[in-house]
KOLSELUM-270362 format. One record per residue (C-alpha): x, y, z; chain. Coordinates in nm, 3 decimals. Layout:
N
R      east     north        up   koldren
R         X         Y         Z         A
...
END
This chain:
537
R      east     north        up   koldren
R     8.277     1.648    -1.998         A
R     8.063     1.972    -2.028         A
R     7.774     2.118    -1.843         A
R     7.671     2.245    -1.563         A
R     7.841     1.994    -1.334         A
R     8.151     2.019    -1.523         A
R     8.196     2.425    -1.447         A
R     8.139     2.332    -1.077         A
R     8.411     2.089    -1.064         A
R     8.587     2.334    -1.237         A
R     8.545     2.618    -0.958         A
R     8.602     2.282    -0.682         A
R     8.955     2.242    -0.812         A
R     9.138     2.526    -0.926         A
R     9.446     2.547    -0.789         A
R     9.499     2.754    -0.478         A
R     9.853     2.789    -0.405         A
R    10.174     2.850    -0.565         A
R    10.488     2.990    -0.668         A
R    10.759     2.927    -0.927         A
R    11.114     2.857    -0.860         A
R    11.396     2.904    -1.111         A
R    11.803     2.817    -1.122         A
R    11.780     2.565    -0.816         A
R    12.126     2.364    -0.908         A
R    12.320     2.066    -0.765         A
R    12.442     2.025    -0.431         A
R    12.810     2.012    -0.347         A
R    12.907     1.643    -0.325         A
R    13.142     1.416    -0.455         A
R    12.974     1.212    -0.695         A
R    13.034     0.815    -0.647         A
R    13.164     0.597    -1.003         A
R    13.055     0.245    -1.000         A
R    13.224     0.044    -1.265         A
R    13.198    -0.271    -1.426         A
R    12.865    -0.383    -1.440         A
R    12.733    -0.734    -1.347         A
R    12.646    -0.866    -1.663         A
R    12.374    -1.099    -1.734         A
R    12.337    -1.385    -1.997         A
R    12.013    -1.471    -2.142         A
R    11.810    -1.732    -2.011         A
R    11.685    -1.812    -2.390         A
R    11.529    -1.615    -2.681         A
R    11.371    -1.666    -2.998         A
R    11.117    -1.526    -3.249         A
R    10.714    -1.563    -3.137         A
R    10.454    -1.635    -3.362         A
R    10.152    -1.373    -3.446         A
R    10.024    -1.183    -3.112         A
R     9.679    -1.225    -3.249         A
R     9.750    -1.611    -3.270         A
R     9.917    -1.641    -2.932         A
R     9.650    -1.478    -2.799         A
R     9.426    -1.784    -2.859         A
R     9.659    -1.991    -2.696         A
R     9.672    -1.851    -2.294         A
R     9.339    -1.920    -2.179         A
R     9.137    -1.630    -1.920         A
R     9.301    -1.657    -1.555         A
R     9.010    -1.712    -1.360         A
R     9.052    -1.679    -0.994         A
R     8.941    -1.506    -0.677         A
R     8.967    -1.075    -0.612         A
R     9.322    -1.035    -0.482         A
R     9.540    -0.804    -0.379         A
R     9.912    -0.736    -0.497         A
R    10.110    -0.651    -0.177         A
R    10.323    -0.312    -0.175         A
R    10.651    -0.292    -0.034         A
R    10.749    -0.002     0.136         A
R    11.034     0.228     0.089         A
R    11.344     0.350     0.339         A
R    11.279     0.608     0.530         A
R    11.286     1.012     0.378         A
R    11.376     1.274     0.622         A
R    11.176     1.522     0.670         A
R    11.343     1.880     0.666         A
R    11.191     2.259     0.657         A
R    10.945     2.405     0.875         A
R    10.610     2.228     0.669         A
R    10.562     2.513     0.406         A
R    10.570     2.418     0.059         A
R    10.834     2.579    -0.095         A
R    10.676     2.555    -0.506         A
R    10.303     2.634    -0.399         A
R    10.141     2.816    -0.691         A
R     9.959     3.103    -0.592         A
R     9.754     3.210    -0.868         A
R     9.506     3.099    -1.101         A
R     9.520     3.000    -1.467         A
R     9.265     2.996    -1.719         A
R     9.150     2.653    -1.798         A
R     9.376     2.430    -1.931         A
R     9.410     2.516    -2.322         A
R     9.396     2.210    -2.470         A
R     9.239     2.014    -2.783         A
R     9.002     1.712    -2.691         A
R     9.063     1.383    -2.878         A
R     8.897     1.073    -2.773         A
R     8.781     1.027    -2.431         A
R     8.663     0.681    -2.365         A
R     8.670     0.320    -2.109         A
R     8.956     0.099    -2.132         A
R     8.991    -0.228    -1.957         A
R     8.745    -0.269    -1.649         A
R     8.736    -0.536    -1.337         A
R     8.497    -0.742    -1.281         A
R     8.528    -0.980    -1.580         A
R     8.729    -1.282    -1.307         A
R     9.029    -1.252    -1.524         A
R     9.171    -0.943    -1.373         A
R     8.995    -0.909    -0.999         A
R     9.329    -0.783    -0.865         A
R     9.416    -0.436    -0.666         A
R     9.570    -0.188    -0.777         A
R     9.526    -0.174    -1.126         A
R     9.855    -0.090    -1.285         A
R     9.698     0.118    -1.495         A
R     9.934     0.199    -1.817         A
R     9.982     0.228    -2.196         A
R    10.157     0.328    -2.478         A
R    10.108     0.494    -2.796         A
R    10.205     0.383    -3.164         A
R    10.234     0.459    -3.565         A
R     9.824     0.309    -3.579         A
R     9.757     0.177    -3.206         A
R     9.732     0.255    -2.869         A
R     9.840    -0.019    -2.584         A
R     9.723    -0.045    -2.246         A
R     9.799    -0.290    -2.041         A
R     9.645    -0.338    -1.667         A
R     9.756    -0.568    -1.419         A
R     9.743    -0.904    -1.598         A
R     9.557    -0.834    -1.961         A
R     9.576    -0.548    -2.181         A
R     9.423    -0.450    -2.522         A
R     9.522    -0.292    -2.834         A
R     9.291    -0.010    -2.995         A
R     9.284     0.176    -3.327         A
R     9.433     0.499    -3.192         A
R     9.196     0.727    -3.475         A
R     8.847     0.551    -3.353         A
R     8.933     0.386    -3.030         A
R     8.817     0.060    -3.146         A
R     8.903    -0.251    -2.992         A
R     9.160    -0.449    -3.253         A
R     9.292    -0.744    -3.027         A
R     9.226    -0.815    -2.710         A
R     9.147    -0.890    -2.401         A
R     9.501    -1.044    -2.361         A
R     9.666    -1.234    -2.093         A
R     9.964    -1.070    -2.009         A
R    10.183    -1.340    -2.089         A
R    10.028    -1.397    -2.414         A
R    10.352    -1.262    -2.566         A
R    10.558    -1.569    -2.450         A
R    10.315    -1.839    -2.539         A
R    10.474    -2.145    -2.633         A
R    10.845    -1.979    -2.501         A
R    11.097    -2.202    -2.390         A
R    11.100    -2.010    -2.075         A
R    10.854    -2.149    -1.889         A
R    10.864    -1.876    -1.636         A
R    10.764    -1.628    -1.894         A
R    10.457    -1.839    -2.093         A
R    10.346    -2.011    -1.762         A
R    10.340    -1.699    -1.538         A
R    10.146    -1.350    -1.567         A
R    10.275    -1.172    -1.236         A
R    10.132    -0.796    -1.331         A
R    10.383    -0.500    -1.265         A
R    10.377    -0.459    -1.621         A
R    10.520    -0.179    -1.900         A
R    10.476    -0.120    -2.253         A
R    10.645     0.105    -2.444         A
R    10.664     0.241    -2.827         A
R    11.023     0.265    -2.927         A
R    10.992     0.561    -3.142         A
R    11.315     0.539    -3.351         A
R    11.271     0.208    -3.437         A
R    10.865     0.202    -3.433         A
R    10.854    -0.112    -3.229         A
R    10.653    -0.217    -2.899         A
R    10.856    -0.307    -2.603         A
R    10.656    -0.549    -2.384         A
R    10.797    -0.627    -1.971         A
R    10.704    -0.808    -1.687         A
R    10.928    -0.939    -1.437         A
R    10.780    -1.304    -1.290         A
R    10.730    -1.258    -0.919         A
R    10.813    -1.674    -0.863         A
R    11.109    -1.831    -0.825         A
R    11.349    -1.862    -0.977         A
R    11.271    -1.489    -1.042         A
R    11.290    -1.388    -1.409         A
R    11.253    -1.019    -1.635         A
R    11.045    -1.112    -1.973         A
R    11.121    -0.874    -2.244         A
R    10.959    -0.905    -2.573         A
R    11.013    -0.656    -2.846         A
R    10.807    -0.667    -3.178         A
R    10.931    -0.735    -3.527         A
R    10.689    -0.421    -3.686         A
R    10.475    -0.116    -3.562         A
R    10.191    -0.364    -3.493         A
R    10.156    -0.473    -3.181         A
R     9.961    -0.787    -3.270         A
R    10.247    -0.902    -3.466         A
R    10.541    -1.117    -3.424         A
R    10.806    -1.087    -3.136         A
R    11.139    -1.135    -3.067         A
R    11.165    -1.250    -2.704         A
R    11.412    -1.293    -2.420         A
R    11.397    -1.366    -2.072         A
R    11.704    -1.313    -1.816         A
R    11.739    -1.430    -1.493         A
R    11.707    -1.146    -1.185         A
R    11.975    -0.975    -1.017         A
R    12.116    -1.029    -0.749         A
R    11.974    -1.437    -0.666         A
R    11.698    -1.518    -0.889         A
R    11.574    -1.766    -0.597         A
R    11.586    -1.518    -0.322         A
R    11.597    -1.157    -0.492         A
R    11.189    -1.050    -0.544         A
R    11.237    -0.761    -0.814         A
R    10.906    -0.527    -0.731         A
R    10.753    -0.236    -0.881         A
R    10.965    -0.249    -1.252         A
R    10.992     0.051    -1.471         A
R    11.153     0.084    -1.846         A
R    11.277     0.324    -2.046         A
R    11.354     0.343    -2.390         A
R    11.720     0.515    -2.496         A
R    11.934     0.511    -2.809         A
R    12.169     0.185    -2.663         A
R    11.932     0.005    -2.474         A
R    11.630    -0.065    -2.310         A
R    11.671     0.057    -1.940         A
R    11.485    -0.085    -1.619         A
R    11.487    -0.022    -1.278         A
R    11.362    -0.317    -0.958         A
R    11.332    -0.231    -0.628         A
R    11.522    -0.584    -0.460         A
R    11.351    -0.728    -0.158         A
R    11.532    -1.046    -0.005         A
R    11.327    -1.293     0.051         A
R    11.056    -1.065    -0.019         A
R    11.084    -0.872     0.269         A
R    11.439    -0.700     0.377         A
R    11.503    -0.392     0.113         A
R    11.814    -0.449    -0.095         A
R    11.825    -0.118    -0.332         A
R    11.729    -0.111    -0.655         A
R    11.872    -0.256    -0.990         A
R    11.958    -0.051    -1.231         A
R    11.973    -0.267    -1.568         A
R    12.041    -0.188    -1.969         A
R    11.906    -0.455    -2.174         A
R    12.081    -0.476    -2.530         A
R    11.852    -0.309    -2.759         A
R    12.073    -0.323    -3.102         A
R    12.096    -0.684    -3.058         A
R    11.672    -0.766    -2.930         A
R    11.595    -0.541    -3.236         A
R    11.757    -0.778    -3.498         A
R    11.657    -1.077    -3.263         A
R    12.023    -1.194    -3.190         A
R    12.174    -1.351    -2.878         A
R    12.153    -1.024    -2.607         A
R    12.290    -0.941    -2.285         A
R    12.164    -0.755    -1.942         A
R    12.414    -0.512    -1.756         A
R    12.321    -0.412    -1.396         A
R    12.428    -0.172    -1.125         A
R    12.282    -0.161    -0.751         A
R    12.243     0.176    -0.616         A
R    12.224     0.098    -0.257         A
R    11.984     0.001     0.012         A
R    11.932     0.383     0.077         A
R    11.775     0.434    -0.266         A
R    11.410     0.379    -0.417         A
R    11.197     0.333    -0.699         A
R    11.450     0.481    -0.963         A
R    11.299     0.598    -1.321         A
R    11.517     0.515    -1.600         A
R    11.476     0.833    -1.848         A
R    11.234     0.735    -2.165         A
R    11.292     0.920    -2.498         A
R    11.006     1.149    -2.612         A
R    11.039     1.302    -2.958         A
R    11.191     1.232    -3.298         A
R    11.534     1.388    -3.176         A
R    11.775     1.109    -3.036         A
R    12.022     1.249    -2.709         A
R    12.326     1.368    -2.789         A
R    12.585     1.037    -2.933         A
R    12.716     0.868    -2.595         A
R    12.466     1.059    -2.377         A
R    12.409     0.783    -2.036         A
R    12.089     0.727    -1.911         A
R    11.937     0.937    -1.675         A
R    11.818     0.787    -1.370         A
R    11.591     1.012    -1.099         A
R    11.451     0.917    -0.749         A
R    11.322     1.129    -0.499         A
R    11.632     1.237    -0.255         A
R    11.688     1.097     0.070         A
R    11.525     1.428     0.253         A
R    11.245     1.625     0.096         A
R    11.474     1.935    -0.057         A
R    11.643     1.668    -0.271         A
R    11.624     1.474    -0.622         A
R    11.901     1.222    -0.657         A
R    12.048     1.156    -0.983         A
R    12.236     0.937    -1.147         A
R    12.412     0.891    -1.477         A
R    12.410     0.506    -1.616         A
R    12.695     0.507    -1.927         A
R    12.655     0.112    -2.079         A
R    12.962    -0.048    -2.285         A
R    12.810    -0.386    -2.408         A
R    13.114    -0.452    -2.623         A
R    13.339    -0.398    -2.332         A
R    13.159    -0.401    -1.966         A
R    13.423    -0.301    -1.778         A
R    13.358     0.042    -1.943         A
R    13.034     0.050    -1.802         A
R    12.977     0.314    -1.541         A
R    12.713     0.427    -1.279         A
R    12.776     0.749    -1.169         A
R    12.588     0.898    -0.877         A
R    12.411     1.003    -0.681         A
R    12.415     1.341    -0.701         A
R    12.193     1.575    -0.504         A
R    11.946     1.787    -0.656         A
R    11.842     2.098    -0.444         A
R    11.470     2.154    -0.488         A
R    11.198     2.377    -0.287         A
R    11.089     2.163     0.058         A
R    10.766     1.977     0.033         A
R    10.590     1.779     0.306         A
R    10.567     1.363     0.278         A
R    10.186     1.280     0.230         A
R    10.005     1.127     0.417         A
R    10.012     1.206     0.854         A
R    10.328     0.929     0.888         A
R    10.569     0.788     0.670         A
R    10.435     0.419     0.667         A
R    10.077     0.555     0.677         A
R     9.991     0.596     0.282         A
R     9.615     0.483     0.264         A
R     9.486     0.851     0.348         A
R     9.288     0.965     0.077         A
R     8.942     1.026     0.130         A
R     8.627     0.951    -0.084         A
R     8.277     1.007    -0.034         A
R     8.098     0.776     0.238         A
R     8.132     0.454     0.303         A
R     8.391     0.511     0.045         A
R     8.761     0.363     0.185         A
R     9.109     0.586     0.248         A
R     9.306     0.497    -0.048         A
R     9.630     0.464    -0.125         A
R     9.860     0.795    -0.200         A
R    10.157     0.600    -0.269         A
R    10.355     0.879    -0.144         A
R    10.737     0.857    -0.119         A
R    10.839     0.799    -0.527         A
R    10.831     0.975    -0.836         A
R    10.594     0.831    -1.048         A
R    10.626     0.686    -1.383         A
R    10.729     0.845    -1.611         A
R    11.085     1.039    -1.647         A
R    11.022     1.190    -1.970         A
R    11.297     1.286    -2.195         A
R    11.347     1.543    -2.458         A
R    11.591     1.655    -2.658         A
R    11.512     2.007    -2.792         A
R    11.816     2.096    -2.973         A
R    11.911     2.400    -2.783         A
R    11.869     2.227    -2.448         A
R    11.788     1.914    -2.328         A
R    11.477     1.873    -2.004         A
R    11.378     1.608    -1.810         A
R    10.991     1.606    -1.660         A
R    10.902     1.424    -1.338         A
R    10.615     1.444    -1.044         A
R    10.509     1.266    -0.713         A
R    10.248     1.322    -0.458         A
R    10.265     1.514    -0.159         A
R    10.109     1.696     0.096         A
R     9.875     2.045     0.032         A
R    10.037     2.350     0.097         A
R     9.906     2.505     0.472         A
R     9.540     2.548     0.464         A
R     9.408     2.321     0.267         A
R     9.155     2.031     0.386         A
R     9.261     1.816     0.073         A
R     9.509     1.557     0.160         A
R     9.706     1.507    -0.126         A
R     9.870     1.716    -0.399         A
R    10.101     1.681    -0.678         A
R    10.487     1.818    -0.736         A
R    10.623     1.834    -1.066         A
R    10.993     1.932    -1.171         A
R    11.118     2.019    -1.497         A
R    11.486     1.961    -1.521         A
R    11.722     2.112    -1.772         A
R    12.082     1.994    -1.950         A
R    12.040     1.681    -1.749         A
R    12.460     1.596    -1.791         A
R    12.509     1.913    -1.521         A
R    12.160     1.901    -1.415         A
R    11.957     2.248    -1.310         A
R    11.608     2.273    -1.187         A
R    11.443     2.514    -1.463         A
R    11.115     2.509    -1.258         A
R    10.903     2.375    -1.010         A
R    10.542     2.377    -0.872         A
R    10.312     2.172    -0.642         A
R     9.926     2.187    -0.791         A
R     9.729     2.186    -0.551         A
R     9.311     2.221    -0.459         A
R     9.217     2.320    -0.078         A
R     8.946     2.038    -0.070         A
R     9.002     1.815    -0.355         A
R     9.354     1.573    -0.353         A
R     9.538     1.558    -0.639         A
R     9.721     1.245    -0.617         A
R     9.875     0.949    -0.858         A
R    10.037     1.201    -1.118         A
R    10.221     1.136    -1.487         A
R    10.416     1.396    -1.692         A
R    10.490     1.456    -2.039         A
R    10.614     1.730    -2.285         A
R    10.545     1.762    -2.670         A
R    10.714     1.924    -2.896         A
R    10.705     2.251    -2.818         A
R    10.736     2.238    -2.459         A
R    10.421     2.228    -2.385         A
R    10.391     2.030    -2.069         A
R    10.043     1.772    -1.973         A
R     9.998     1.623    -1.599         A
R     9.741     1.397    -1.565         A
R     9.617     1.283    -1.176         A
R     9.355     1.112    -1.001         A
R     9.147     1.341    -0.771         A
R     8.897     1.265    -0.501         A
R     8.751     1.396    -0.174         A
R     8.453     1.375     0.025         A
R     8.265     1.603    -0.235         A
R     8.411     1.415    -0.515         A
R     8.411     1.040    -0.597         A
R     8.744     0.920    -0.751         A
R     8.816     1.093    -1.125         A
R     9.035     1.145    -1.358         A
R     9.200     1.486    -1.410         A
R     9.468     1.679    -1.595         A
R     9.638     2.008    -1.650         A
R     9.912     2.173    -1.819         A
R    10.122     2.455    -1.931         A
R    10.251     2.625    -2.214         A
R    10.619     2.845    -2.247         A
R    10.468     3.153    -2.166         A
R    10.253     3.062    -1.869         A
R    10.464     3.215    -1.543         A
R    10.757     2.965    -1.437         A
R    10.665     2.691    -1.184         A
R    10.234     2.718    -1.251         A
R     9.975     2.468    -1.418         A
R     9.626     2.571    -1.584         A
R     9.315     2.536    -1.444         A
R     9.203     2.157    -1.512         A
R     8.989     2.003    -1.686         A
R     8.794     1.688    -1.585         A
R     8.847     1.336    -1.855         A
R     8.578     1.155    -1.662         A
R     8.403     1.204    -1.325         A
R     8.364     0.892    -1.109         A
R     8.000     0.776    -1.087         A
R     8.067     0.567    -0.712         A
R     8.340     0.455    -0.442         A
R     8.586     0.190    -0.370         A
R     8.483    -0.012    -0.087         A
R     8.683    -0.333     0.082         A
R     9.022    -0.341    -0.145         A
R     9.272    -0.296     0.097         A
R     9.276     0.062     0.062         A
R     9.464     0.018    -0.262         A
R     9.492     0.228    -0.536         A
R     9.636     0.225    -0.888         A
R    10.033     0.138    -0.852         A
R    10.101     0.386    -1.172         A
R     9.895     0.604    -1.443         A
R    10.082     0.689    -1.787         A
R    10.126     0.977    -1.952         A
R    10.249     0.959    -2.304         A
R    10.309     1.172    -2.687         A
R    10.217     1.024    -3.003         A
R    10.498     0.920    -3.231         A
R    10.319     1.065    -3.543         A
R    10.247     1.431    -3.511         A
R    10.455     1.456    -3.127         A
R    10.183     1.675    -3.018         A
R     9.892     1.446    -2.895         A
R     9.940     1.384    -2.529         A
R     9.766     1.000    -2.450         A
R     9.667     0.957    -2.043         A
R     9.547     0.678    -1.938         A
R     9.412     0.648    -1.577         A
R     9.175     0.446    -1.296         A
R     8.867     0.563    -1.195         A
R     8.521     0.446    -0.973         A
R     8.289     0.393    -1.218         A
R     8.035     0.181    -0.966         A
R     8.058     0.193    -0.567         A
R     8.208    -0.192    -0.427         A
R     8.510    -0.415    -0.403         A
R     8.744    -0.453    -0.628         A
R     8.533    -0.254    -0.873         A
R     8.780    -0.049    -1.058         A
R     8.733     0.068    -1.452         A
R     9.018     0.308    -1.646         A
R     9.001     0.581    -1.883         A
R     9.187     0.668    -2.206         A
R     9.201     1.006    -2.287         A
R     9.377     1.205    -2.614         A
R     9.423     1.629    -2.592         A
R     9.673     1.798    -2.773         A
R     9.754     2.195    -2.644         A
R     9.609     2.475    -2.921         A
R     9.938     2.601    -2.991         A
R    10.117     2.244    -3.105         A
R    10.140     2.198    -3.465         A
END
């Protein structure tokens, strides 16, 4: 956006407070081996027809506005005196950055997809960009934006499976990914009914309205009493990793599973296997590690696997090595405590997330504090391997904004070192809902929502180059300001946001991201935004 308005939003949310941090490094503690993983046989698999044919075969889910319930998480400790120990303290020029295209993705409103949050996500391919909300998604020409297919029902991919879990039920809590190496799509959703079941279907091509080889496995541990909430996937060289936070009977918190789906084998469409770890009922909303780039880990290099720590001077990490020849050689390693600089939980309680403020008679929404947000971005640079991850928390002191984000990158990931911290922050706008990326070069994009009483619900993002000071973001700019308030929809807000980098030229960040477009109920739209930084070439 440009104008007037936009420079005053500008001058509204430049970041206040900060400092960088540098060399933080593990904690002393034994690190705990878990071996032999459970594994888990296909339910069935085969080979889809056409997406664009399926498509015409799941008719629009018509229904009434609901919302999808969100568990909570155990409990963090809280530890340091309340200061934010990354808070950057100076001020960058605006963010130095490229625009691409800039324009709506899929809206409420239609009856199809009346549900709160919007899981509001997408992926980026060879010719087209995915995104996939709640219970439909669309595919788009990614050099004009133009709609190709779509909208879909989400279980569109397993029309006419044998699995009648997968083609008879869209449950949201979805993910789609590009797997770069092999230029495939990676569709997910886990069915939320019993007997509980994770859908995977990868394409045949790069085009996503193609054919698909698909699979569905039955959930860990009871697929009639295990509910397997808030999924996330990543994409490595062995397998396709994902990570379920377990509630028995939908209520008591059992950990999370850790699983490695068999990507050699759902590539050529053969018979495939699931091997899962549980990391324990003291651990959360783990992010598998997703591979950004063109260069693969180094050969044997495990799966990364972050969560926020059990106090808030902590990351925990774990290391996930899979053997499908041989599962007993499987090995979950972890966790292992990451020291990083003290932050403050969001929100005025733990169990108290639906703080952030809009503009009357707007509702508090939800921060969703207490988890890193997706993604966990990989990237192999050669020389050194990093890791890039945020969450919300609270401002730094002084601030009247409630929310704020805190983003780590984390170097040679196998002995794992914080390279640098911050916490961007406004003193009367929140930051909140954040996703991370890095391109090529190391240039680093964080994309947020961002609201306040002055400011109805937008879309935001910033970012850094190598030579900006350790530990600080630009100034931001603004990808769309919202034009009205959420009202009456359970003070929910978007589950997840996704940042991503285009396959082709691994310099184009894609963002895509909820937003207010008109005040009422269940009256969410999303954004889709391109940038790339001025020095990525």
């Amino acid at each position: 956006m440009a104008g007037s308005w936009s420079k005053k939003l500008l001058m509204l949310v430049l970041p206040v407070l900060a400092c960088s941090l540098v060399g933080f490094t593990l904690s002393a503690q034994a690190a705990n081996v878990q071996k032999g993983a459970t594994v888990v046989n296909e339910i069935t698999h085969d080979v889809s027809l056409p997406l664009r044919d399926m498509a015409k075969m799941v008719p629009v889910r018509q229904g009434k506005p609901h919302e999808i319930e969100m568990h909570g998480r155990p409990f963090i400790k809280q530890v340091g005196n309340g200061q934010d120990g990354a808070a950057q303290t100076i001020t960058l020029p605006e963010v130095s950055t490229i625009a691409g295209l800039n324009f709506d993705g899929q809206p409420t409103g239609s009856g199809a997809d009346d549900v709160a949050p919007p899981d509001t996500e997408g992926a980026i391919g060879a010719t087209q960009y995915v995104q996939w909300v709640n219970l439909e998604y669309n595919v788009y020409d990614k050099t004009t934006g133009s709609l190709v297919l779509g909208p879909i029902q989400g279980n569109a991919p397993w029309a006419g499976f044998t699995n009648h879990q997968c083609a008879n039920n869209n449950s949201g809590d979805p993910i789609v990914l590009y797997d770069k190496a092999a230029q495939r799509w990676v569709f997910a959703q886990n069915v939320f009914s019993t007997p509980y079941t994770i859908c995977i279907a990868v394409s045949t091509t790069s085009d996503a309205t193609g054919t698909y080889n698909r699979y569905a496995f039955p959930v860990l541990p009871n697929s009639s009493t295990s509910f397997p909430d808030y999924p996330k996937w990543g994409v490595w060289s062995d397998a396709y990793y994902e990570t379920y936070n377990v509630f028995a009977n939908g209520i008591s918190q059992a950990g999370s599973e850790v699983c490695a789906a068999d990507r050699t084998n759902m590539l050529a469409g053969n018979a495939a296997t699931i091997q899962c770890f549980n990391s324990g009922n003291q651990y959360f909303s783990l992010l598998p590690s997703d591979i950004d780039g063109n260069t693969a880990p180094p050969a044997g290099s495990p799966n990364y696997i972050i969560s926020l720590g059990t106090t808030t001077t902590t990351l925990d990490l774990w290391q996930f090595h899979v053997d499908f020849v041989t599962p007993a050689n499987s090995t979950f390693t972890g966790p292992t405590a990451l020291t990083v600089p003290a932050y403050t939980l969001v929100c005025s309680s733990g169990t108290n997330r639906s703080c952030i403020p809009q503009p009357s008679p707007g509702e508090h929404v939800d921060s969703l504090g207490g988890r890193l947000m997706y993604r966990n971005a990989y990237r192999n640079f050669g020389d050194h391997e990093a890791l890039v991850v945020s969450h919300t928390v609270k401002p730094p002191a002084g601030s009247t904004a409630v929310g704020s984000v805190r983003w780590y990158e984390i170097r040679t990931p196998m002995t794992p070192t914080l390279f640098q911290s911050g916490t961007f922050a406004n003193a009367k706008v929140s930051f909140w809902m954040p996703s991370i990326a890095m391109d090529k070069v190391g240039d680093i994009a964080l994309g947020f929502s961002a609201s306040a009483t002055i400011l109805d619900p937008s879309v935001l993002y910033t970012g850094r180059v190598p030579s900006d000071p350790v530990g600080t973001m630009e100034s931001p700019k603004i990808v769309i300001k919202g034009t009205g308030v959420q009202e009456s929809t359970a003070n929910r807000w978007g589950d997840y946001s996704a940042m991503q980098v285009d396959p082709t030229d691994d310099c184009t960040f894609w963002y895509t991201q909820e937003y207010i477009k008109s005040t009422g109920s269940f009256h969410w739209a999303t954004r889709i935004n391109s940038f790339k930084f001025n020095t990525c070439r």
